[in-house]
N, C-alpha and C positions, 0 to 999 in steps of 0.2 A: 479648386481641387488640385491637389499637386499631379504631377505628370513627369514622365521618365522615357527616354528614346535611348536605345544603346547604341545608336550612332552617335550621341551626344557625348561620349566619353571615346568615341575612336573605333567602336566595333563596328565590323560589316555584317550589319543584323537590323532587320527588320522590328524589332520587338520595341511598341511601346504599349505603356499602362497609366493609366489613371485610377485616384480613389479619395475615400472620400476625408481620408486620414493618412500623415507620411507612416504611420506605423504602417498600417493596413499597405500602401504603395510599397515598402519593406519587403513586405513580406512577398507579392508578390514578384519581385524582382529578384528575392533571393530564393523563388521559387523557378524562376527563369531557368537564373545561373548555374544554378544546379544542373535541371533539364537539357538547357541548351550549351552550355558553355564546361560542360562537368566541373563544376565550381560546388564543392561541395561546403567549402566555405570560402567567402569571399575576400580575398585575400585585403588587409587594411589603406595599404596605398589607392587601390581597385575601390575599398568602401567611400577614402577620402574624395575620389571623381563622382563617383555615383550623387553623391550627399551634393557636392557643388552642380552638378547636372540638373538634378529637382528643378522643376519649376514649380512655385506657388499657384 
């Protein structure tokens, strides 16, 4: 199951996710960013760490 920690890309944040598909883990992290980071959209440099951060 892929998995996502936002300390894995440099934030001081507690948030991670698991699921059961990376779409599905997508979404919820760009439901996060939104919420917690007012990231309404994620910025592309910001999407290229995310996408390296995933673990399988």
């Amino acid at each position: 199951m892929p998995s996502f920690k936002c300390k894995d890309i440099g934030l001081k944040c507690a948030f991670e996710a698991t699921a059961k598909t990376q779409d599905e883990l997508m979404k919820k992290i760009s439901t996060h960013a939104a919420s917690a980071h007012n990231m309404k959209t994620v910025p592309p440099e910001t999407m290229t760490k995310i996408k390296k951060a995933i673990k399988p």
